[in-house]
N, CA and C of each residue as an Amber inpcrd file, in Angstrom:
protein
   636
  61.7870000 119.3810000   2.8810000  60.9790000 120.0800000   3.8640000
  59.5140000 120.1050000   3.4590000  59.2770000 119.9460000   2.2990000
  57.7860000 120.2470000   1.9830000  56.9120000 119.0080000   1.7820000
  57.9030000 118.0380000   2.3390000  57.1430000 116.6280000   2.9930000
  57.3400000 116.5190000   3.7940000  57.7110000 117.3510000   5.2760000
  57.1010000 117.9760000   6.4710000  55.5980000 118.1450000   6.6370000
  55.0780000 117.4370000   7.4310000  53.6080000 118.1290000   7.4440000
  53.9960000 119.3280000   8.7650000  53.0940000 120.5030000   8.9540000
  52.9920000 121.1920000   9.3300000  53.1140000 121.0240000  11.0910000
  51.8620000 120.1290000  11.3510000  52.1840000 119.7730000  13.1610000
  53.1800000 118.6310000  13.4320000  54.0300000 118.3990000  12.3900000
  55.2940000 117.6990000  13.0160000  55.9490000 118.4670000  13.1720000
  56.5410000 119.8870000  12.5400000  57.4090000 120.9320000  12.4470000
  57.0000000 121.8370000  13.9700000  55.9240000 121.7330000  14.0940000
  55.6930000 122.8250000  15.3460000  55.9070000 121.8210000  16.6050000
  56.2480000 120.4420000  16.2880000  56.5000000 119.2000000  17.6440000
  57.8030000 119.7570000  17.9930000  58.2030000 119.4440000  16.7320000
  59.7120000 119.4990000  16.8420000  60.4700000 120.7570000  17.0610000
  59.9250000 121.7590000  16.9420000  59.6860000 122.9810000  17.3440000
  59.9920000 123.1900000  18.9460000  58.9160000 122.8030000  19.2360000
  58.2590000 122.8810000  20.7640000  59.6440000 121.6360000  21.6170000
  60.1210000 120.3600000  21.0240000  61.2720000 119.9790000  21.4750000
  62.4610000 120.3950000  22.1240000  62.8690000 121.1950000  20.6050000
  64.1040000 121.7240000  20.7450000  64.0650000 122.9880000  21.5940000
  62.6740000 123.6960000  21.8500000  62.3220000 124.7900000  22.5640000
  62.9570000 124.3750000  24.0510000  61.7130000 123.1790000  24.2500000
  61.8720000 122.4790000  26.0860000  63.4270000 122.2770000  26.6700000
  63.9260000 121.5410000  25.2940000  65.1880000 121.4130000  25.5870000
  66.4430000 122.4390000  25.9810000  65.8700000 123.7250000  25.3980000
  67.0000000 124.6690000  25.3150000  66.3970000 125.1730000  26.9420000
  65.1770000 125.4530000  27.2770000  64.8850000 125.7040000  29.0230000
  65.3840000 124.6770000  29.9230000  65.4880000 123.9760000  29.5690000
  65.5080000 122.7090000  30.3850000  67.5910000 123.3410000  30.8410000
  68.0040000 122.7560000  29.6750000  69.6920000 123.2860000  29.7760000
  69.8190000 124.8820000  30.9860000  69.3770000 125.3440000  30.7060000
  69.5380000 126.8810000  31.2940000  68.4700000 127.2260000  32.4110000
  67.5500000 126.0160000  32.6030000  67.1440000 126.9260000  33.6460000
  66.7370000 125.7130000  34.7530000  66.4530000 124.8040000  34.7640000
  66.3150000 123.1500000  35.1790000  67.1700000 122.5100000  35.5570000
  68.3480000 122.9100000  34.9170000  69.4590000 121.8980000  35.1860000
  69.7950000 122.0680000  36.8070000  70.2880000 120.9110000  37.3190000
  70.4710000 121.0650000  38.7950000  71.9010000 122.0330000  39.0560000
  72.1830000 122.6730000  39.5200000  73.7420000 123.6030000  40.0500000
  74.2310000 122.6570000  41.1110000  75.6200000 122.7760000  40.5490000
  76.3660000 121.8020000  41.7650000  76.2170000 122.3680000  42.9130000
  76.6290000 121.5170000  44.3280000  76.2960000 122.4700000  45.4700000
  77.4250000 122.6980000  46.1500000  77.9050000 124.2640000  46.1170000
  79.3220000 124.5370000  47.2640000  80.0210000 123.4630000  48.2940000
  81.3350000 123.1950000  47.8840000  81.6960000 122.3710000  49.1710000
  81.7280000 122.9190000  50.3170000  81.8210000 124.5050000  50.3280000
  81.4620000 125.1070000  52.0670000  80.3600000 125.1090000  52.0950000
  79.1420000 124.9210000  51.5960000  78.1030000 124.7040000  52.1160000
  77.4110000 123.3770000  52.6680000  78.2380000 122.1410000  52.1140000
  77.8520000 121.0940000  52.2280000  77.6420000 120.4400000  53.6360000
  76.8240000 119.9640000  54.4360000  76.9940000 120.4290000  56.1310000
  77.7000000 118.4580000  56.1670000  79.2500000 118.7850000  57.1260000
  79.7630000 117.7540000  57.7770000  79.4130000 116.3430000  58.5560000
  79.7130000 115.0820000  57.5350000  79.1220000 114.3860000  58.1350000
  80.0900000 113.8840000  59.2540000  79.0700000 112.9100000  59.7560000
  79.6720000 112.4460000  61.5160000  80.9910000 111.7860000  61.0000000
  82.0900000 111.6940000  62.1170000  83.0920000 111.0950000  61.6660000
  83.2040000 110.5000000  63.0500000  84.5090000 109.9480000  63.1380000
  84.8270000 108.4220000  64.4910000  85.7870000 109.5320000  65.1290000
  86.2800000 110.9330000  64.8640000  87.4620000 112.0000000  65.0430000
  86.6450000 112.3810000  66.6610000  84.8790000 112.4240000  66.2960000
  84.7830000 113.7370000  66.8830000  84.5550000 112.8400000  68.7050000
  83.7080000 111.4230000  68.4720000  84.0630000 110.9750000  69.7990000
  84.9980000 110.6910000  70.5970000  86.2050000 110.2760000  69.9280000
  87.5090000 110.5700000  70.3630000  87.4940000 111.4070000  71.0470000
  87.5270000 112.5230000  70.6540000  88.1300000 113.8180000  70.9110000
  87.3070000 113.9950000  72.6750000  85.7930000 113.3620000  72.6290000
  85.3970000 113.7380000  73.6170000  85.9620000 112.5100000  74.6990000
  85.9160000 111.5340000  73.9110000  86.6190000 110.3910000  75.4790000
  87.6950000 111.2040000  75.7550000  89.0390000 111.5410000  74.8780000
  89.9540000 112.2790000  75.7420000  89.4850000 113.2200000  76.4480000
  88.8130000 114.2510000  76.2950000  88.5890000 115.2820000  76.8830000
  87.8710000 114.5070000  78.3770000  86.8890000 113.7080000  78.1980000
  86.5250000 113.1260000  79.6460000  87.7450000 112.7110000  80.3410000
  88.8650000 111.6460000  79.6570000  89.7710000 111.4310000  80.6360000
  90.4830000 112.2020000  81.1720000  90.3490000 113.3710000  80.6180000
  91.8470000 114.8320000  80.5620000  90.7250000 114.9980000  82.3180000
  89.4870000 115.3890000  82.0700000  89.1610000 116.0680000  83.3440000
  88.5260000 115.4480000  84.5730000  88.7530000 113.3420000  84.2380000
  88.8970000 112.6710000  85.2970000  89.9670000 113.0160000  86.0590000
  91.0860000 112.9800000  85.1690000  92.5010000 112.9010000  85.9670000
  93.0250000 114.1010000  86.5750000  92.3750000 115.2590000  85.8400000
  92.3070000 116.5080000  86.1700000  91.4450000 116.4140000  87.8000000
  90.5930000 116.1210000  88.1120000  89.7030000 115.8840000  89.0340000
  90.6100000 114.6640000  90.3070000  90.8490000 113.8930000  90.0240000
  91.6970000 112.7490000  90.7770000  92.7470000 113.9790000  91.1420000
  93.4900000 114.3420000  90.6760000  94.4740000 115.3820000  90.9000000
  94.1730000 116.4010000  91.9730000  93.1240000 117.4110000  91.6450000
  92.3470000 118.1580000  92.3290000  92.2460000 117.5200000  93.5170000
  91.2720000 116.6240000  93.7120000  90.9240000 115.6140000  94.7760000
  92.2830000 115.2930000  95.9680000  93.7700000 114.7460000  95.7520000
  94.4790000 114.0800000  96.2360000  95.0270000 115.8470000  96.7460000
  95.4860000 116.6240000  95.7710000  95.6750000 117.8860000  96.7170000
  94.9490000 118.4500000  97.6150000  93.6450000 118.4800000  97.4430000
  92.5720000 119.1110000  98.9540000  93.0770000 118.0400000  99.6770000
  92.8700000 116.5330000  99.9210000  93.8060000 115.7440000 100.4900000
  94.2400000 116.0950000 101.5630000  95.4610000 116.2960000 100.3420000
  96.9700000 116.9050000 101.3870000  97.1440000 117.5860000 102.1140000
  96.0920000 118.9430000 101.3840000  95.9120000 120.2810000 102.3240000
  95.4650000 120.2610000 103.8190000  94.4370000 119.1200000 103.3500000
  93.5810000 119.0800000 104.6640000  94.1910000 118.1310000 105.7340000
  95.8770000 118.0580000 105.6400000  95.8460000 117.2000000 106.6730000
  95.8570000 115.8400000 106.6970000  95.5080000 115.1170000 105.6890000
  95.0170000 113.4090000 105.4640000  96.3530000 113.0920000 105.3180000
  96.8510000 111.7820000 106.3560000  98.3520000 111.2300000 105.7150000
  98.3420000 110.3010000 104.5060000  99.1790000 110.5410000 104.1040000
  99.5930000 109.6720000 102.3080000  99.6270000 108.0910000 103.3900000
  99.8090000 107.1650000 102.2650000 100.1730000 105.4880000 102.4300000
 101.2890000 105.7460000 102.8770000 101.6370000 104.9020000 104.6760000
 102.6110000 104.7790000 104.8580000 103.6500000 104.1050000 104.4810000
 105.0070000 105.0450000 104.5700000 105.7080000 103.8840000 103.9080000
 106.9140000 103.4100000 104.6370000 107.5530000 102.3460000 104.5780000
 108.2710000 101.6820000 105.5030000 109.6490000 101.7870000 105.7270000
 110.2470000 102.5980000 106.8730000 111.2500000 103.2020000 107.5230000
 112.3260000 102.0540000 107.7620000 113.5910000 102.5360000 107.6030000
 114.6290000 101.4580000 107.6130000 115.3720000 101.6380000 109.4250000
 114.7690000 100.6760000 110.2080000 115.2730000 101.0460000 111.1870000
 116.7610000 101.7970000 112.2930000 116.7000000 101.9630000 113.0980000
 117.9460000 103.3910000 112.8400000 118.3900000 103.1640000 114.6640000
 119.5210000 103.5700000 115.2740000 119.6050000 103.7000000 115.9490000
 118.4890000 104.8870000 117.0580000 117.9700000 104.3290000 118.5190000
 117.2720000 105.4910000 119.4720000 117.6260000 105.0420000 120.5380000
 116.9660000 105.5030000 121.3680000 117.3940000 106.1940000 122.4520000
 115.9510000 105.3330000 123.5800000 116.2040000 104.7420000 124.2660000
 114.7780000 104.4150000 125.4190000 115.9590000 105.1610000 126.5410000
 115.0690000 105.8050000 127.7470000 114.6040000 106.3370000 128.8630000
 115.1750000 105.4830000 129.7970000 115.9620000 105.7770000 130.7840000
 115.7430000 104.5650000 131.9020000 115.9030000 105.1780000 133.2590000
 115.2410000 105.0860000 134.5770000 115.4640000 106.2160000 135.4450000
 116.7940000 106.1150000 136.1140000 117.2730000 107.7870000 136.7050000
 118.8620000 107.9130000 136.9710000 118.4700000 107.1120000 137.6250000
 120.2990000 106.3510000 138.2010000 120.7520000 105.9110000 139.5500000
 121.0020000 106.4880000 140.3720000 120.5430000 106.3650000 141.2450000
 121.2040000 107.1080000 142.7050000 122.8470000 107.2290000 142.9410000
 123.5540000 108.1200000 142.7690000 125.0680000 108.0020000 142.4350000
 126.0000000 107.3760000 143.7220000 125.1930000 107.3690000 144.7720000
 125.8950000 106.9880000 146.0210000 125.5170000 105.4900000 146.2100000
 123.8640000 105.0310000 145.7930000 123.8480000 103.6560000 146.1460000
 124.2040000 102.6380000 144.7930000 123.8340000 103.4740000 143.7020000
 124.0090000 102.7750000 142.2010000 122.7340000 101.9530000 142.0040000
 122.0690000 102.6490000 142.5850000 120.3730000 101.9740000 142.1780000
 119.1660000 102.7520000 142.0080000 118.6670000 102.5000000 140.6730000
 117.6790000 103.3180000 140.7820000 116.1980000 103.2980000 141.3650000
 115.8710000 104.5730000 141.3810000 114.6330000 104.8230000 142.2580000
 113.1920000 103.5490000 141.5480000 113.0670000 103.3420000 142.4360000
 111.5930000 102.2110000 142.2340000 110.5180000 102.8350000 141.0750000
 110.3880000 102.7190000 139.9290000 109.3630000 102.9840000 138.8400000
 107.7520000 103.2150000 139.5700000 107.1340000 104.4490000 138.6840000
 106.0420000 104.5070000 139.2120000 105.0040000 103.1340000 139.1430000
 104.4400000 103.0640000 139.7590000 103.5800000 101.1310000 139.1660000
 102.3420000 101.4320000 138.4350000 102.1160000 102.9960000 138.2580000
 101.0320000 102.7170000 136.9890000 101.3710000 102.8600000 136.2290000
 101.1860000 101.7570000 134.9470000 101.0450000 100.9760000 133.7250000
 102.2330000 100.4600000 133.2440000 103.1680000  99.9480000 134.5230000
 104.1750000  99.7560000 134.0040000 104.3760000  97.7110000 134.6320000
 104.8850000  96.7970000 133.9050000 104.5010000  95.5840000 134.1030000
 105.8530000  95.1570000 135.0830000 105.7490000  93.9050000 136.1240000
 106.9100000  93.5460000 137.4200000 108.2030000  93.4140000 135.7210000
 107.7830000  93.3090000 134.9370000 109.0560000  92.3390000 133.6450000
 109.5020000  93.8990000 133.5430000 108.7440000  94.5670000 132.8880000
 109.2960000  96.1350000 132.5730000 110.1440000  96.4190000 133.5260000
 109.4910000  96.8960000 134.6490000 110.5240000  97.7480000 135.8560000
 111.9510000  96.7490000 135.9400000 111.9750000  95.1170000 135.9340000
 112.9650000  94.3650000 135.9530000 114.3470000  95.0670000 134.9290000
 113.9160000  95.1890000 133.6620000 114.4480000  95.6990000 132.8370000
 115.1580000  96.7270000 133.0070000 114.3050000  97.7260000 133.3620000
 114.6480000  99.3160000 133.7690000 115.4650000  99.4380000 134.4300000
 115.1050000  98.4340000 135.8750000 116.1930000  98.7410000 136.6360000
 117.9780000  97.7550000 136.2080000 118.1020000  96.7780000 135.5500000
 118.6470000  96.6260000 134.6660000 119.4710000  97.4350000 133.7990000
 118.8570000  98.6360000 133.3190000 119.7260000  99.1360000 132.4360000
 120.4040000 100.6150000 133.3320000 119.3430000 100.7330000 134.3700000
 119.6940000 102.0440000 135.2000000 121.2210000 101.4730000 136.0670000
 121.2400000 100.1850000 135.9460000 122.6370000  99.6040000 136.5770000
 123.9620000  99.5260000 135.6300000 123.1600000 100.2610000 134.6910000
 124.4700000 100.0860000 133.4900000 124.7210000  98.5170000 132.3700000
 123.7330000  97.6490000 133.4700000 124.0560000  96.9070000 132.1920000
 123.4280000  96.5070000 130.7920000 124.0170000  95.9650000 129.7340000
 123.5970000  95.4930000 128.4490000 122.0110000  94.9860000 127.9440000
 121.4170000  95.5090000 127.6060000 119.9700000  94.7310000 127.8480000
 119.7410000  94.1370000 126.1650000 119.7520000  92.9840000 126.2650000
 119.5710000  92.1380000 124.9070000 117.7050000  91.7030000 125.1280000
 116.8800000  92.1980000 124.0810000 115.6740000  91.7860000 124.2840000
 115.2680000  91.2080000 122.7520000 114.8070000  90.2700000 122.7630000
 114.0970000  89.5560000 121.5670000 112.5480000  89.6410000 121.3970000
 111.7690000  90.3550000 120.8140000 110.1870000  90.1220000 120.4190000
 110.6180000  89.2020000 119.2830000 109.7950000  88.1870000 119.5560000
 109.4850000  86.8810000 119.1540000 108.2340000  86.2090000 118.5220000
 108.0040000  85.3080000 117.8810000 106.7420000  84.4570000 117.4860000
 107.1850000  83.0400000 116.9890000 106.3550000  82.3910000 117.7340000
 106.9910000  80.7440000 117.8600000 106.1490000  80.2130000 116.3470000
 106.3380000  80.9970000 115.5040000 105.0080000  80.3390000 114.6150000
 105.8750000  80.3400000 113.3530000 107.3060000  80.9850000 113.2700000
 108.4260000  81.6050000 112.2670000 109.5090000  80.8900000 112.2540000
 110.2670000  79.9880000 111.4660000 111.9680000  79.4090000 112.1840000
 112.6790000  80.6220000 111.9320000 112.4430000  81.7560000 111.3500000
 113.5650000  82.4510000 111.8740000 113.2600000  83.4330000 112.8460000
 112.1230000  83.5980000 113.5330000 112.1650000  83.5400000 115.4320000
 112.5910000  82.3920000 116.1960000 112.4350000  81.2990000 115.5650000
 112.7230000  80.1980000 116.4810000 114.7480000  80.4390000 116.2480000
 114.9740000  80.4670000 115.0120000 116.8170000  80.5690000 114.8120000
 117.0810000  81.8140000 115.6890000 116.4280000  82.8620000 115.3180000
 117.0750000  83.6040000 116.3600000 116.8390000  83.7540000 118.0810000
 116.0090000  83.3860000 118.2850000 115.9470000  83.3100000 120.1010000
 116.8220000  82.1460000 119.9890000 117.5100000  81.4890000 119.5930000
 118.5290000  80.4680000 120.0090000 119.9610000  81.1940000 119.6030000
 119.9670000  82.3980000 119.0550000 121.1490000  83.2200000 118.6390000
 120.7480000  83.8280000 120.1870000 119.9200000  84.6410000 120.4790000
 120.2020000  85.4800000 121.3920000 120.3140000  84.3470000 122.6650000
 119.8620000  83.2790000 123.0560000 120.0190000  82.7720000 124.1610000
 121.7530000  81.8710000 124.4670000 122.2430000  82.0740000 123.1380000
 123.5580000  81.6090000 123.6010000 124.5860000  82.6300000 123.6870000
 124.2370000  84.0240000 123.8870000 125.0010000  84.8680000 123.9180000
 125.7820000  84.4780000 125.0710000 127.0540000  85.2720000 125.2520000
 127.8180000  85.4700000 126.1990000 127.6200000  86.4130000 126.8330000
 127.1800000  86.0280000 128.2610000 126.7670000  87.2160000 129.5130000
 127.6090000  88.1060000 129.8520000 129.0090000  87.6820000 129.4120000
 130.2630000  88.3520000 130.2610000 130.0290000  89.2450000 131.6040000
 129.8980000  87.7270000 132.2910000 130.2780000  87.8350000 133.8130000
 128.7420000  88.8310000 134.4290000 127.4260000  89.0290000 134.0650000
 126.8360000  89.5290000 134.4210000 126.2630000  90.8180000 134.0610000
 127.5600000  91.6330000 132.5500000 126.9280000  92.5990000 132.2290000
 126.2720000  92.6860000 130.7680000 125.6140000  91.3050000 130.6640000
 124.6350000  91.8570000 129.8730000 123.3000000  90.4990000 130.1820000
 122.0930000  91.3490000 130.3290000 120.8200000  90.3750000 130.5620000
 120.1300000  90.4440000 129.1000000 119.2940000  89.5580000 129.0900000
 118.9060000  88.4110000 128.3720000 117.2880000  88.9990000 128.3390000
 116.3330000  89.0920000 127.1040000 115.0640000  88.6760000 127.6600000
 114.4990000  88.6710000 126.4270000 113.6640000  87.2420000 126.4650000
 112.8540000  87.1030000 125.3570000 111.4630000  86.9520000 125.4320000
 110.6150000  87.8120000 124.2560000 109.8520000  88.3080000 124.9850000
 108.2280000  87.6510000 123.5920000 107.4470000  87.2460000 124.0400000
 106.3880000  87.0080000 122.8570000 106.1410000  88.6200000 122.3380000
 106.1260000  88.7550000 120.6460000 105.9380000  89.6560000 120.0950000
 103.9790000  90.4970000 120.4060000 103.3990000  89.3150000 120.7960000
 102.0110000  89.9510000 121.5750000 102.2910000  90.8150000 122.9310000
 103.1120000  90.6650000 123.3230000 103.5590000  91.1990000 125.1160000
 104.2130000  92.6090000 124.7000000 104.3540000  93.1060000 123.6190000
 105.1420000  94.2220000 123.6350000 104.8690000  95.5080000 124.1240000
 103.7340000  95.5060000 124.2020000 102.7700000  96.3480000 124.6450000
 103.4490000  96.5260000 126.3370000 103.6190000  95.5740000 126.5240000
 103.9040000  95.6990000 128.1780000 105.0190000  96.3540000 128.3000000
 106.3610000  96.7100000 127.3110000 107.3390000  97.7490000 128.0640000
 106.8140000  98.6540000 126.9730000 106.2420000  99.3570000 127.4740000
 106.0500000 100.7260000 126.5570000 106.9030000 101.6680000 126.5570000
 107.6140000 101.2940000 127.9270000 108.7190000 102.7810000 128.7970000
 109.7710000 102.5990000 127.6040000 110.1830000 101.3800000 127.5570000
 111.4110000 100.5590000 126.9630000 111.2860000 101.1050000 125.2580000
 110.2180000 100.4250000 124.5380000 109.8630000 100.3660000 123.1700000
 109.3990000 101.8850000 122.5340000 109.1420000 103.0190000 123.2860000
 108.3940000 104.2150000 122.9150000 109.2970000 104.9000000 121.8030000
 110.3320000 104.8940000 122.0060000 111.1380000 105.2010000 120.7240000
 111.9320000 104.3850000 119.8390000 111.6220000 103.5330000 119.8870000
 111.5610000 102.0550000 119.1230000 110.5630000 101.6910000 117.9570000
 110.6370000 101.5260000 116.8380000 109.4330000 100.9740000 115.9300000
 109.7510000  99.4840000 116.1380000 108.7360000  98.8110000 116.5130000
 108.5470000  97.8490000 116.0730000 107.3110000  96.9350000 115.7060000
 107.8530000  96.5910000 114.5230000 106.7520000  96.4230000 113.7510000
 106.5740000  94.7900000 113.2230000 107.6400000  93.8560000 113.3710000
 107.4760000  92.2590000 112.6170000 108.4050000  91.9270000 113.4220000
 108.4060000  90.6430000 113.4940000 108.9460000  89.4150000 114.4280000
 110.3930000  88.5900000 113.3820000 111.1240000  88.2930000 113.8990000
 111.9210000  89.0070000 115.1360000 112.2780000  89.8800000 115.1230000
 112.6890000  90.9090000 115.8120000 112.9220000  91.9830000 116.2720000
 113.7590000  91.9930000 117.3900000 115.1040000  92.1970000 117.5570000
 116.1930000  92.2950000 118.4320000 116.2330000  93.5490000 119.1830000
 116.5810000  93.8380000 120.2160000 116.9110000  95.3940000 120.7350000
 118.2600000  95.2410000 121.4120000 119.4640000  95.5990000 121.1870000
 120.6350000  95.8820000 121.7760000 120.7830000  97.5920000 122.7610000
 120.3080000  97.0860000 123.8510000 120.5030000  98.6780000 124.4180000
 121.3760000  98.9010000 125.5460000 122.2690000  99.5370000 125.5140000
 123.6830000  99.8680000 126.0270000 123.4970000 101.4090000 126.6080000
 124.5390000 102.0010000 126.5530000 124.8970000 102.8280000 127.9790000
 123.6320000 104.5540000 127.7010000 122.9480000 105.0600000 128.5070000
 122.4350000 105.9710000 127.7970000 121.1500000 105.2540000 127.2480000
 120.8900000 104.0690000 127.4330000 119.7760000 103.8470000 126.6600000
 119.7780000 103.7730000 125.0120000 121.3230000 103.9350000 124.8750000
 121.3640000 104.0160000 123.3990000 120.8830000 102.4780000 122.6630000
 119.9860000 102.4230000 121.7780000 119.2800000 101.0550000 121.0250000
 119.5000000 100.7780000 119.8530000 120.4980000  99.7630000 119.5110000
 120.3590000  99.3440000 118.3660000 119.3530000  97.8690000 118.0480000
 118.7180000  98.5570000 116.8730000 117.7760000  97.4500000 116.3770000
 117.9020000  96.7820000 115.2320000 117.7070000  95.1620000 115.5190000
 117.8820000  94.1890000 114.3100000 117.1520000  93.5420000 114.0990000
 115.9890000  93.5890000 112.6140000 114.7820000  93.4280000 112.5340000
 115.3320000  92.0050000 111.6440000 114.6310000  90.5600000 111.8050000
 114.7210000  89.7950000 111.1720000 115.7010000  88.9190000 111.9200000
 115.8670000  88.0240000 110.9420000 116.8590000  86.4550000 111.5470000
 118.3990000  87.2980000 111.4640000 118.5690000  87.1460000 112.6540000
 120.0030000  87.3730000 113.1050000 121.1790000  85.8960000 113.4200000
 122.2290000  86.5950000 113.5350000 122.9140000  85.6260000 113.9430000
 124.4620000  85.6240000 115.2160000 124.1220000  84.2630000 115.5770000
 125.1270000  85.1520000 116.4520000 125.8560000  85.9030000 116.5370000
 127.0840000  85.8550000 115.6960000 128.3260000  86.6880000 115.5530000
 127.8090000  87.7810000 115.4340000 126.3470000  88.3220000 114.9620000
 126.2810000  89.7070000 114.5940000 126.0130000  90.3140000 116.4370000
 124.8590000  89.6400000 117.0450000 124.7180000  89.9790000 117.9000000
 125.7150000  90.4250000 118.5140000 126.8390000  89.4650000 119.0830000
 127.8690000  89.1870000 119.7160000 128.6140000  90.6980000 119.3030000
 128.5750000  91.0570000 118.2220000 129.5830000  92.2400000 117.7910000
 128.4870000  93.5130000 118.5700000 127.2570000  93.5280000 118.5800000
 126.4580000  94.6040000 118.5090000 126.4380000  94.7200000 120.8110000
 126.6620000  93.4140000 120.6800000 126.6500000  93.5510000 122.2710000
 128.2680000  94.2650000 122.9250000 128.9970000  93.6530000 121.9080000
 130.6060000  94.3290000 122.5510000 130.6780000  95.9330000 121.7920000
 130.1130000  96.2680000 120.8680000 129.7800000  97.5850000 120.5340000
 129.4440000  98.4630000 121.6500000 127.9170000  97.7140000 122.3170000
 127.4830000  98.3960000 123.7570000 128.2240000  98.5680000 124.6360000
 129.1980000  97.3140000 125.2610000 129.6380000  97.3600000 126.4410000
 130.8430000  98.7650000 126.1290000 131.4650000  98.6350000 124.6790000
 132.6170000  99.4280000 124.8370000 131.9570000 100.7750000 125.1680000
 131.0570000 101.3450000 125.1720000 130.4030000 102.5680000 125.0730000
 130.2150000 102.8330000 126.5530000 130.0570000 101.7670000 127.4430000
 129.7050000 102.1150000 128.7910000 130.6600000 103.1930000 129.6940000
């Protein structure tokens, strides 16, 4: 020690001094993990796309019920055709003929018809389109039917013309080509949408007559 000089001892002094502040009062403190503020993660946009889709669909939902409420019809959807009923005016019970159809909006083919079925007999009608072979197969099913002896008529008709028996078709859907109408006693109508064939007809026409 006594080959120490004097201002090396007070360096080294002053060292070990800095050093001992430095430890205890300098040193950095770790920092709380609850304090540490959250970085961004890929969790939190998620969370908001779902939440947007939750209250699109939430909204679409909303939307289709006021809708409903208010009256608006849903997409129609397509009815499996069914037995009805067309109108035809009484017969006169003493002459067996019925009274002459009013003539507004009703076509000379219509009233033909009418009075037709007001006589009791079978009315086989085909809406048609020459543009289809199975309109073309079936107007050759319905035109070889068997008349038996007069009680059942025949009529084939372009699927544009339908419009013209309205009296006839009003409780009738029809909607695509071909389209058959078997109407028997009462006006009762059976309908056969699509390519038919004879034998079916043939059964649907002796169905009618037995009913008369």
């Amino acid at each position: 020690m006594d080959q120490v000089s004097r201002p090396m001892l007070i360096a080294l002094a002053a060292t070990v001094l800095l050093a001992a502040v430095w430890l205890v009062a300098l040193r950095p403190k770790p920092v709380a993990t609850e304090d540490t503020p959250l970085a961004p993660t890929k969790a939190v946009p998620a969370a908001e796309q779902a939440g947007a889709a939750s209250d699109a669909a939430n909204a679409k939902l909303k939307a289709a019920s006021g809708a409903a409420a208010n009256g608006i019809p849903a997409a129609p959807a397509t009815a499996t055709p069914s037995a009805s009923k067309v109108t035809a005016p009484a017969a006169d019970p003493k002459t067996g003929v019925a009274p002459k159809a009013a003539p507004s909006g009703e076509t000379k083919q219509e009233r033909r018809v009418l009075r037709e079925m007001s006589q009791g007999k079978v009315v086989v009608m085909l809406f048609w389109s020459a543009d289809s072979a199975d309109d073309v197969a079936t107007r050759g099913a319905v035109r070889s039917l068997n008349r038996r002896d007069g009680k059942v008529k025949v009529h084939v008709v372009p699927i544009s013309k339908v419009g013209d028996y309205g009296s006839i078709t009003r409780g009738v859907k029809i909607a695509q080509s071909p389209t058959t109408l078997v109407i028997g006693k009462g006006g009762q109508t059976r309908t056969i949408v699509g390519l038919t064939e004879p034998q079916e007809l043939s059964q649907a026409v002796g169905d009618a007559l037995a009913k008369r």
